[in-house]
TORFIKE-146357 format. One record per residue (C-alpha): residue number from 1; x, z, y. Coordinates in nm, 3 decimals. Layout:
ATOM   num         u         w         v
ATOM   NUM         X         Z         Y
...
END
This chain:
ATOM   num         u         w         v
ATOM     1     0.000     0.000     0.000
ATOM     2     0.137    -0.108     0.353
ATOM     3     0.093     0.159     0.621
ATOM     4     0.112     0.116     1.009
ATOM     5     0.064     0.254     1.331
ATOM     6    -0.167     0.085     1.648
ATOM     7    -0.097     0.234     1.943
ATOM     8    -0.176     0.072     2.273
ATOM     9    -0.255     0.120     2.649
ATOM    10     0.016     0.376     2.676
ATOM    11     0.046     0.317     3.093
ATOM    12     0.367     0.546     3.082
ATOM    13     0.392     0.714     3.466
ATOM    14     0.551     0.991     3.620
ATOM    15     0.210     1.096     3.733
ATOM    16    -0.095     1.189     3.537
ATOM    17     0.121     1.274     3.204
ATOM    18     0.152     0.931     3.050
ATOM    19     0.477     1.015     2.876
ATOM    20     0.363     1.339     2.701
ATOM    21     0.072     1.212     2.596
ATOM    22     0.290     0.920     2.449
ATOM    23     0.463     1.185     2.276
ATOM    24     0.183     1.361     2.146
ATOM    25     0.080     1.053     1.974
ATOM    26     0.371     0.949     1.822
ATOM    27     0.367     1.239     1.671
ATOM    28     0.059     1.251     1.553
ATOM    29     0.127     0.927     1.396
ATOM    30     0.375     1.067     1.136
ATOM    31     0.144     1.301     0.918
ATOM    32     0.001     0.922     0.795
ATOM    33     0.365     0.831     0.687
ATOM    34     0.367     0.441     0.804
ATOM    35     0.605     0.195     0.760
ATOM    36     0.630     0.076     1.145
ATOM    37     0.422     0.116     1.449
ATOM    38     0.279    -0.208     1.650
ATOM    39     0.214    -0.159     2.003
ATOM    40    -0.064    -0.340     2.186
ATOM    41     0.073    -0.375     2.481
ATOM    42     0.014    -0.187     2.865
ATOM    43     0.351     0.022     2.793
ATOM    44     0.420     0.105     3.109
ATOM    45     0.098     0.134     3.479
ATOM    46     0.053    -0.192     3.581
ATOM    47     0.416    -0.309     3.712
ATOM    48     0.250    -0.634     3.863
ATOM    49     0.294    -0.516     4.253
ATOM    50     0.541    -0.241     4.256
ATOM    51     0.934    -0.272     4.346
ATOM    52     1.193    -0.337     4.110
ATOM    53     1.297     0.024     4.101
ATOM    54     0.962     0.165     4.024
ATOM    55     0.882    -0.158     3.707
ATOM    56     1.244    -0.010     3.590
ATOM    57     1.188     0.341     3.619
ATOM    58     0.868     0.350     3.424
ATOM    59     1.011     0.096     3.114
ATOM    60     1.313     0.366     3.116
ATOM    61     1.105     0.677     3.048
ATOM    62     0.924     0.437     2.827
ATOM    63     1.216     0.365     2.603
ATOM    64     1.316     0.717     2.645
ATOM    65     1.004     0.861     2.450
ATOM    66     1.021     0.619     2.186
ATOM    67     1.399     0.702     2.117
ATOM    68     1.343     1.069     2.168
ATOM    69     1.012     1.081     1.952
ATOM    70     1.013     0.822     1.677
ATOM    71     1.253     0.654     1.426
ATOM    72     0.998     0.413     1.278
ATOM    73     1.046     0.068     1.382
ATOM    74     0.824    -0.054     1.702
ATOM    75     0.702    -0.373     1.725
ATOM    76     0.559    -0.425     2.092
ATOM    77     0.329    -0.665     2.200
ATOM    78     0.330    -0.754     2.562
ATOM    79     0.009    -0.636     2.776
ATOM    80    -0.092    -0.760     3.109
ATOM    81     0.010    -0.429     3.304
ATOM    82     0.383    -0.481     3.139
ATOM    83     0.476    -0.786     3.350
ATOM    84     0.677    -0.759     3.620
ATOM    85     0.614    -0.899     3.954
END
């Protein structure tokens, strides 16, 4: 039997929590034991209109709670809020 994670609409933020929440769920994930996790995209708040620095800053505490809270393999699908500019 083949196991896996959805997760999606993550909108990782400084504000409103985003990243612990993140957390929480990819922790919750591992009592079901699955093989890999697919995102569905919206990693990061919508990074259409912001600067750089801000599109940066929220895909780096992205990447930071995945390496910090997971070692199964993530397979991300882009989202409309996760392109820049």
């Amino acid at each position: 039997m083949l196991r896996f994670a959805h997760l999606t609409d993550m909108h990782i933020t400084e504000k409103d929590r985003g990243d612990q929440g993140y957390v929480l769920a990819l922790r919750s994930v591992e009592q079901y034991q699955p093989a890999f996790i697919i995102t569905g995209g919206d990693h990061v708040m919508d990074v259409s209109g912001p600067e750089k620095s801000q599109a940066v800053k929220w895909y780096d505490m992205y990447e930071k709670v995945l390496a910090e809270n997971t070692r199964l393999p993530v397979y991300p699908c882009i989202g409309n809020h996760d392109v820049y500019g």
